[in-house]
C-alpha positions, 0 to 999 in steps of 0.5 A: 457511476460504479459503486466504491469498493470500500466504505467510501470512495477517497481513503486515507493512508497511514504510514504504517512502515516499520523496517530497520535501517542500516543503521540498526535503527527501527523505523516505526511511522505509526508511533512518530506521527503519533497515530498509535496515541491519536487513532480515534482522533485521526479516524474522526478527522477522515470522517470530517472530510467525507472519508469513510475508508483508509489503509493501515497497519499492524507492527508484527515486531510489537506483536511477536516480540517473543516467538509464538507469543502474540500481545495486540495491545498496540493493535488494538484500540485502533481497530476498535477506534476505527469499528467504533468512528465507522471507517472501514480499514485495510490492515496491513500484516507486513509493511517492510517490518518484522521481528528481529529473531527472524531471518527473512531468507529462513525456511522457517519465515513462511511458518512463522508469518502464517501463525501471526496471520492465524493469530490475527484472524482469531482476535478478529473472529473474537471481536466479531469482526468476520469479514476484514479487508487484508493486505498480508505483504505489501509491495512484494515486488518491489520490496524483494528488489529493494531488498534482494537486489539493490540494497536499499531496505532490510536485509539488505541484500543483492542479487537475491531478489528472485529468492526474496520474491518467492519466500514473501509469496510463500508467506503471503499464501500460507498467511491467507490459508490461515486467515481463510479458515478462520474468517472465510468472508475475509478479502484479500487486497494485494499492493504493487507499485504502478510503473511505466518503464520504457527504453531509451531511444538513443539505446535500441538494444537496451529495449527489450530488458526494459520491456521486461522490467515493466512486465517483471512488476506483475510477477508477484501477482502473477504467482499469487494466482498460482499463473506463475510458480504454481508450486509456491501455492498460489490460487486465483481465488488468493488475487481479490482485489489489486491496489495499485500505488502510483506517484509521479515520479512512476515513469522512467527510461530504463538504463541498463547497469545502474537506477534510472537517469531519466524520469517521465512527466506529463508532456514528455514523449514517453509519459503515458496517462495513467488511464491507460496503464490502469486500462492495461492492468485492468485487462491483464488481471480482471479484478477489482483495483484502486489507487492504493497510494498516490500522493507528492509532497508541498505545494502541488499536492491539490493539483496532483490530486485533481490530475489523478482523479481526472485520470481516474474518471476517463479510466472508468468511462473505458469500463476500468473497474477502479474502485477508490483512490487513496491519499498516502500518507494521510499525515505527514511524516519523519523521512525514512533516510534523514528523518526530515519533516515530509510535508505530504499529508493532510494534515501535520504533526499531532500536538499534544492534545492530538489536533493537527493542521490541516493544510486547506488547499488540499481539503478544498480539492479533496472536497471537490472530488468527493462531490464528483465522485460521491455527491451523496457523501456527508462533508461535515467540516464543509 
């Protein structure tokens, strides 16, 4: 069995974003699941059920409230609880959210996001910590069409995804140039959406934009490795490690002129195994890659488990280099649009001493696929 690529295989995801709605209110996961207060805890939690890696993130609005002026308290004693417990974290820079002086289309937003990157890099350096996992955008591709085309997430914008993508690629380069000449051991981890887009049988001329869609969802990494707009920067040495992000409603029938009408499931003609799309980004790009998130919410959330780690072990006997699986969110919490109660973690909300429910039929499964995939891993709540 191939060795995991992080501190264990299974990691854990805490939901980290941090945009504003239309509203003008600002979302912010971190503080109302309560992990800011509760980070040691949660991290001791992951330990507990053999977990010893997780995703997690910065909030650059707390960070650079003012411009040019960086304050890591709420950064923190998180990384040091995490240091202090033994799991090992991907930190996300930017997770949909940034500070409010700043116009995410400016000449001035690349700049401004390297100096965070900068800054970031020194505090590490200074703890001693030379050798981070770094995600500097998550989900560029996705957030410059929600955000450029349809509308959906700040700033809110249309038919300016193509400006959008290349001014978050800018960003995400100038950030790792800085972060590299600081940490030059640090190692980059690039998130994208994994999706099957297909056309409609009964639409034949509608085929090849759909095949474009479903290629168009490479193209941030593309440009990251400088095969794409190369004048944006990007280097192959800048894509290390994709992490790929699949729920299962990641496979629709493309209809042109409006959001897709039909989802695919398993059963349904056009539905493909998930060890064929990772076999295919796997020979597209050549680099280490896991499942950076996946999850669903309720009931079918050990079941979703077991059928993407089953999918997972047949890419792997393919020789499909996939390196972890990571259950996102690890906690459950507020939705983003009505704030309700997302059941789709493992555990609940924090009470106020910090102990949350764990829901057991997912514990349970978890535990089996630790043991499949890394049978020498120590379950001490088992």
């Amino acid at each position: 069995m191939r060795r995991s690529l992080f501190g264990s295989f299974f990691l854990g995801g805490f939901e980290c974003s941090s945009h504003r709605l239309r509203s003008g209110r600002r979302l912010d996961l971190v503080a109302s699941t309560r992990h800011d207060a509760f980070a040691r805890q949660d991290y001791e939690r992951l330990r507990e059920v053999g977990v010893r890696a997780a995703r997690d993130g910065l909030r650059w609005h707390l960070v650079e409230a003012r411009p040019g002026t960086y304050d890591f308290s709420s950064f923190l004693p998180m990384h040091r609880a995490a240091r202090e417990v033994g799991v090992e974290v991907i930190w996300d820079l930017f997770h949909y959210g940034w500070p409010d002086d700043l116009d995410l289309f400016s000449a001035e937003f690349p700049d401004r996001f390297a100096g965070f990157a900068r800054a970031f890099a020194e505090l590490l350096k200074a703890e001693g910590d030379l050798a981070p996992l770094v995600t500097p955008i998550n989900e560029i591709s996705w957030f410059a069409f929600v955000g450029g085309h349809s509308a959906y997430l700040n700033p809110f914008a249309s038919f300016r995804s193509p400006e959008l993508k290349r001014q978050l690629v800018l960003a995400a380069v100038a950030a790792m140039r800085e972060i590299r000449a600081v940490l030059p051991a640090a190692r980059f981890v690039h998130t994208e959406p994994l999706i099957n887009i297909v056309g409609d049988p009964a639409r034949p001329h509608e085929h090849e934009i759909a095949r474009w869609h479903h290629a168009n969802q490479f193209e941030a990494l593309d440009m990251l490795a400088g095969r794409v707009a190369p004048e944006l920067g990007g280097d192959e040495s800048f894509l290390d490690i994709v992490g790929l992000n699949y729920y299962p409603y990641n496979q629709w029938i493309h209809r042109e002129g409006g959001p897709p009408e039909v989802n695919l499931f398993s059963g349904d003609e056009l539905h493909r195994p998930l060890h064929t799309l990772l076999r295919d980004v796997h020979e597209r790009f050549r680099r280490p890659l896991f499942l950076a998130e996946t999850g669903c919410e309720g009931d079918e959330r050990p079941a979703w488990l077991a059928h993407v780690c089953d999918e997972v072990e047949i890419a792997r006997s393919i020789g499909v280099d996939v390196g972890g699986v990571c259950w996102y969110p690890i906690l459950n919490h507020p939705g983003w649009d009505d704030d309700r109660h997302c059941h789709n973690g493992l555990w609940n909300y924090a009470d106020e001493g910090g102990e949350r429910e764990r829901f057991e039929p997912l514990a349970a499964e978890l535990a089996r696929q630790v043991r499949r995939f890394e049978p020498e891993a120590d379950l001490a709540a088992d």
